[in-house]
C-alpha positions as CSV (number, residue, x, y, z in Angstrom):
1,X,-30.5,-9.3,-34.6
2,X,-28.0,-6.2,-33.9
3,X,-25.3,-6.8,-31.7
4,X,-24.4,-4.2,-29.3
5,X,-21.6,-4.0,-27.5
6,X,-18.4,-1.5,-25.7
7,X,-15.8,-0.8,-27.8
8,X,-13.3,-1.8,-25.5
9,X,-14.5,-5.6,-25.6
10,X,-14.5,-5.5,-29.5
11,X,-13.6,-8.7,-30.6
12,X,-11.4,-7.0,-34.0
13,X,-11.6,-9.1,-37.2
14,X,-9.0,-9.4,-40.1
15,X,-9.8,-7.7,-44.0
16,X,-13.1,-6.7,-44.6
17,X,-14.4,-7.0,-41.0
18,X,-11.7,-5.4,-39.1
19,X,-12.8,-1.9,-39.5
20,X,-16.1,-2.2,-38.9
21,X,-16.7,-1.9,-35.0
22,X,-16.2,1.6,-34.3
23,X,-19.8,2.5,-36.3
24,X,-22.8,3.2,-34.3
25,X,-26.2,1.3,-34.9
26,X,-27.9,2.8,-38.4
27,X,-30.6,4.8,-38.9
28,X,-33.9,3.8,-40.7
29,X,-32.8,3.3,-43.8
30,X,-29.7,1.4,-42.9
31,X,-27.5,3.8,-42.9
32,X,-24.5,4.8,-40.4
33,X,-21.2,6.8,-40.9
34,X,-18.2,4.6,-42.3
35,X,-15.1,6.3,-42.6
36,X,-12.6,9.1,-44.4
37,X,-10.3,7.9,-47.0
38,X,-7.1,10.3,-47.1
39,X,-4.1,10.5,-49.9
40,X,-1.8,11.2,-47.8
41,X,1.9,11.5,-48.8
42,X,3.3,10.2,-45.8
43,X,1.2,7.7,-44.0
44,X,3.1,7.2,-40.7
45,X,3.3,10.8,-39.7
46,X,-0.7,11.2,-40.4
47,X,-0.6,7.6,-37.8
48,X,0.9,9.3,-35.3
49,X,-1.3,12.4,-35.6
50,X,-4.7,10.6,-35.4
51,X,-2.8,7.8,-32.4
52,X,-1.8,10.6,-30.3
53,X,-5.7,12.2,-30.7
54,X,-6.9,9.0,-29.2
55,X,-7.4,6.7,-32.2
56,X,-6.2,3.6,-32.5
57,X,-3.7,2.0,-35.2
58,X,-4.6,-1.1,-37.1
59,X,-4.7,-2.7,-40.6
60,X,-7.7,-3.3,-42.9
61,X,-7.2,-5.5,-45.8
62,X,-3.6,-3.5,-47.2
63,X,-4.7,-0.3,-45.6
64,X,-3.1,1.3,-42.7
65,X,-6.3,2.9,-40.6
66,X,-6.9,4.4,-37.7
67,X,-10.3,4.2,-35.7
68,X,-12.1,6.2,-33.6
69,X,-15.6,5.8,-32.2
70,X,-18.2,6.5,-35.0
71,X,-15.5,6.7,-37.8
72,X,-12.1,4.8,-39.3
73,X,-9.9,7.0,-40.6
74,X,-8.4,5.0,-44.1
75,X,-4.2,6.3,-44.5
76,X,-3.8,5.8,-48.4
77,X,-0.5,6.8,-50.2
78,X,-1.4,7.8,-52.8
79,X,1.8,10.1,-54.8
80,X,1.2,9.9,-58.1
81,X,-0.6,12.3,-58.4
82,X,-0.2,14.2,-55.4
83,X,-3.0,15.1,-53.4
84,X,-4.4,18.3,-55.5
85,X,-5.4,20.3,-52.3
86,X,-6.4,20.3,-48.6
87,X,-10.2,20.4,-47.2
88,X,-10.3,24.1,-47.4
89,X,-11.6,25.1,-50.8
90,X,-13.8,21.5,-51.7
91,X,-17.2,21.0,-50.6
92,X,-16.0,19.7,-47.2
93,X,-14.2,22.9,-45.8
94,X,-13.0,20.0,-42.5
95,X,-13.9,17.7,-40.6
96,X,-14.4,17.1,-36.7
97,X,-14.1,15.7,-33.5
98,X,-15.9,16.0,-30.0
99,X,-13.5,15.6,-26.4
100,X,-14.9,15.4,-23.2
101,X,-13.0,18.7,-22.2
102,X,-10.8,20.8,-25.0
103,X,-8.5,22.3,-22.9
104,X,-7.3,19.0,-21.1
105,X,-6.9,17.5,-24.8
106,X,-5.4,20.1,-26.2
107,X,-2.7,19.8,-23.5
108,X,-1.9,16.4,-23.9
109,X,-1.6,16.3,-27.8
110,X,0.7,19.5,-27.2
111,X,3.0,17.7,-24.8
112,X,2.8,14.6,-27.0
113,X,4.6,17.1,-29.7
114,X,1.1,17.7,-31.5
115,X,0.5,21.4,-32.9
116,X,-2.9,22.8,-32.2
117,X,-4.5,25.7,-33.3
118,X,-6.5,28.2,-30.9
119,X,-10.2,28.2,-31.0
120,X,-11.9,31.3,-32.9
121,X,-13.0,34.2,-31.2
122,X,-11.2,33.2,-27.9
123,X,-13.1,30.3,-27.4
124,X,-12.0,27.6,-25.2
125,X,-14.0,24.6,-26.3
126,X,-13.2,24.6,-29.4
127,X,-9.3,24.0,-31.1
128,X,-8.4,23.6,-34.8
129,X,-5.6,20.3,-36.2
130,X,-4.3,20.8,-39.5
131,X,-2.5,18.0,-41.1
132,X,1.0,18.7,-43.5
133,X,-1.6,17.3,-45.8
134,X,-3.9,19.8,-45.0
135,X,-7.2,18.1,-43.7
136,X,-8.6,20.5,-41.2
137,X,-10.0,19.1,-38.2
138,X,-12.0,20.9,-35.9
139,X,-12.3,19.9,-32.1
140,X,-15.5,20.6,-30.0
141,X,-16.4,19.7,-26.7
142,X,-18.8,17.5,-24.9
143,X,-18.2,16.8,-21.2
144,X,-21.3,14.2,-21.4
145,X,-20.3,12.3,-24.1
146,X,-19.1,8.8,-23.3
147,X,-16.0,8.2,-25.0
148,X,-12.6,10.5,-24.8
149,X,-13.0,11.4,-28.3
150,X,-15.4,10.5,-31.0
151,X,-16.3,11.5,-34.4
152,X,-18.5,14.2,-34.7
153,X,-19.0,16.1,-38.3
154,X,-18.1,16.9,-42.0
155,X,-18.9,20.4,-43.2
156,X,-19.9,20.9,-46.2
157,X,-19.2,24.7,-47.6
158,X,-21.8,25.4,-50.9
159,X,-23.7,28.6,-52.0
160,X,-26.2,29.5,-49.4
161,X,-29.3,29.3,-51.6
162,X,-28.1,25.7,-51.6
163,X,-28.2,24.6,-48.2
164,X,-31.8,23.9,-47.7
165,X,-31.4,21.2,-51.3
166,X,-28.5,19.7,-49.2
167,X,-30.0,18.9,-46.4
168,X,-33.1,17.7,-48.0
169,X,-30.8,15.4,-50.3
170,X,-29.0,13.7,-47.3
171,X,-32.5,13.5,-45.7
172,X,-34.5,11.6,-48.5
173,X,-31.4,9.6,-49.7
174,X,-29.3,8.7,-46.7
175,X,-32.3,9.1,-43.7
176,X,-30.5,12.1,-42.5
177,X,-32.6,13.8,-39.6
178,X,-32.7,17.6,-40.7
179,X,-31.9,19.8,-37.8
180,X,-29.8,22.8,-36.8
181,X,-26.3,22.8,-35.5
182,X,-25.9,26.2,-34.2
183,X,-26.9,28.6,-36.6
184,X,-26.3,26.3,-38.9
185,X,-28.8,23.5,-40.6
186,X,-27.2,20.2,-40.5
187,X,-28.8,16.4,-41.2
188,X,-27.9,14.2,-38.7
189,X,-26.7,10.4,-39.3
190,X,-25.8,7.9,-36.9
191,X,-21.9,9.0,-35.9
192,X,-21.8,12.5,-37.9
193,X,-23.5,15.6,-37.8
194,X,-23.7,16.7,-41.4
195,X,-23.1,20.6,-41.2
196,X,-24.2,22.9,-44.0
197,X,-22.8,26.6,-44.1
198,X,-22.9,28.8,-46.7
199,X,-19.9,30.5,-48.6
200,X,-19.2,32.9,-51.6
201,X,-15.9,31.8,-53.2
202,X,-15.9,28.3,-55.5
203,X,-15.7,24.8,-54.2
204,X,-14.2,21.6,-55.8
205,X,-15.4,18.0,-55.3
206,X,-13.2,16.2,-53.0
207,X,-12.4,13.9,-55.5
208,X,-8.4,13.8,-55.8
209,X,-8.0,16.4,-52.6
210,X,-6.4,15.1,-49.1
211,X,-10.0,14.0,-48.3
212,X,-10.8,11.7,-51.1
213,X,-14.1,10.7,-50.2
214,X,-16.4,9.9,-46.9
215,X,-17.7,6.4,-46.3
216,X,-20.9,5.1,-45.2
217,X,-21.8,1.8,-44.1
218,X,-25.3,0.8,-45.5
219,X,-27.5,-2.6,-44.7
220,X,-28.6,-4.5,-48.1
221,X,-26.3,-2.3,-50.5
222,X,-27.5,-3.7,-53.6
223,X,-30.8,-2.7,-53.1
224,X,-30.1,1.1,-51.7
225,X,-28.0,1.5,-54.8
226,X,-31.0,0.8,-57.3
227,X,-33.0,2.7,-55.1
228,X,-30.2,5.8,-55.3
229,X,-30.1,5.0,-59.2
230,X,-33.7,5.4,-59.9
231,X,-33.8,8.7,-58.3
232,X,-31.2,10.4,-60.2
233,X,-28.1,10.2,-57.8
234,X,-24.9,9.6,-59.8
235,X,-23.3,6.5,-59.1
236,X,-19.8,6.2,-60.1
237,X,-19.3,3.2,-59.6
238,X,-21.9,0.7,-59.4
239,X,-22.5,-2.1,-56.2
240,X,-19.8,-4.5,-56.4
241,X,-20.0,-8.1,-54.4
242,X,-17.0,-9.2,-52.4
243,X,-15.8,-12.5,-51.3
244,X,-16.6,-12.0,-47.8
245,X,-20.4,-11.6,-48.5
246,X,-20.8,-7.5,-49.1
247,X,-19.6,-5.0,-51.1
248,X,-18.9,-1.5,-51.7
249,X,-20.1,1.6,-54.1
250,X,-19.2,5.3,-55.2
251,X,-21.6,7.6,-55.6
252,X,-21.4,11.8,-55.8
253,X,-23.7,14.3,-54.1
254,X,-24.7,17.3,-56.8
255,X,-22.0,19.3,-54.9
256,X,-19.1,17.3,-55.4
257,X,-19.0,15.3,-52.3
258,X,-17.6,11.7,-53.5
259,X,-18.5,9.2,-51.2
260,X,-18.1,5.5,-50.9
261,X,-21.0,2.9,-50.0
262,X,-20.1,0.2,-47.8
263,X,-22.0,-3.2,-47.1
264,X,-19.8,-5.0,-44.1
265,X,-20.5,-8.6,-43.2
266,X,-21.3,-9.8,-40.0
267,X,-21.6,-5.8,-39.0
268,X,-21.4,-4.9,-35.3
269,X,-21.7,-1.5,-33.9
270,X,-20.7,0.4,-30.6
271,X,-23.2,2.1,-28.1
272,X,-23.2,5.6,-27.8
């Protein structure tokens, strides 16, 4: 049976548990969102960005991370090579965040030594952090939500006579909910809206870019992966067992998005 429980009264576990506890409770088809994975040339100033946000430092296995409600954010140094770009200009243009109130975040991460970029078009509820890496994060706002901040999308950029294939491909593969997010159509999966806008100029995998890869955490992996196999999805790498009773994969989207499978023992999730 699912345990649910605060995230203040997790109970954090060491290696392949510890950074499992911020996801929120999957979807139909076992599915719930996982994590980023950045290269990242300097792993302690990209801490201190994603600390003084609201996240929280800790260690998973030999990775540095840094978790937030609904996503862990993996800190990989990774210099040889160098990280070959930022978001902007791959398939996921950024990534983003939801605050209880913008303005009063902004503030604080400004005082805290934290540059922020304005909102577009004069907005107020809305703010842009840009990494020396350069990951793009946007910042929305949500006065309803429960938690200070909380994951809340990746945005995929691709030709616009692709969007509706996108969000059909996250819906039959992953259980995504089709929807709208604005003007835009989105699939939503438990922790991230998956936002799907149109652009003109040529896009790269993330492969290799600041943004390696998004995670997902997936019930019964071994299974999901034939099932992803049969249809046609790439894999990249195939399910892999660990020691600790799951295991992990890499598959692509057709649009270049690498992401990585996860099957966590002994998973627990947060309420939302």
């Amino acid at each position: 049976m699912r345990r649910l429980i605060p995230i203040l009264t997790i109970a954090w576990l060491a290696g392949a548990g510890l950074a499992q506890a911020q996801a929120f409770p999957p979807n139909q088809m076992g599915v719930t969102m996982g994590h980023w994975h950045l290269n990242t040339r300097d792993i302690e100033a990209n801490k201190k960005i994603f600390v003084t946000m609201g996240g929280e430092a800790t260690k998973a296995g030999n990775f540095q991370v840094v978790r937030f409600p609904g996503v862990v954010v993996y800190l990989h140094q990774n210099n040889v090579p160098p990280p070959t770009g930022g978001t902007v200009g791959s398939v996921v243009n950024h990534v983003g965040f939801i605050v209880q109130n913008t303005q009063q975040a902004v503030a604080r991460w400004k005082a805290a030594g934290l540059e922020v970029l304005p909102g577009g078009a004069g907005r107020t509820d809305q703010a842009f952090v840009v990494t020396p890496d350069g990951l793009r994060i946007e910042i929305l706002e949500d006065p309803k939500q429960r938690f200070p901040i909380q994951h809340h999308h990746v945005h995929l950029w691709v030709p616009k006579d692709q969007i509706p294939a996108v969000q059909a491909w996250y819906a039959k593969h992953f259980g995504a909910r089709p929807g709208m997010r604005g003007q835009n159509q989105a699939a939503d999966i438990p922790g991230v809206n998956l936002t799907i806008s149109a652009t003109d100029m040529p896009t790269v995998t993330t492969k290799g870019r600041v943004l390696d890869h998004i995670g997902f955490d997936v019930r019964e992996l071994a299974a999901f992966v034939k099932t992803l196999e049969a249809a046609g999805v790439k894999i990249d790498r195939p399910f892999t067992p660990n020691d600790q009773g799951g295991g992990l994969a890499f598959v692509y989207d057709p649009w270049g998005t690498y992401i990585e499978l996860n099957q966590r023992p002994n998973q627990v999730y947060v309420t939302q």
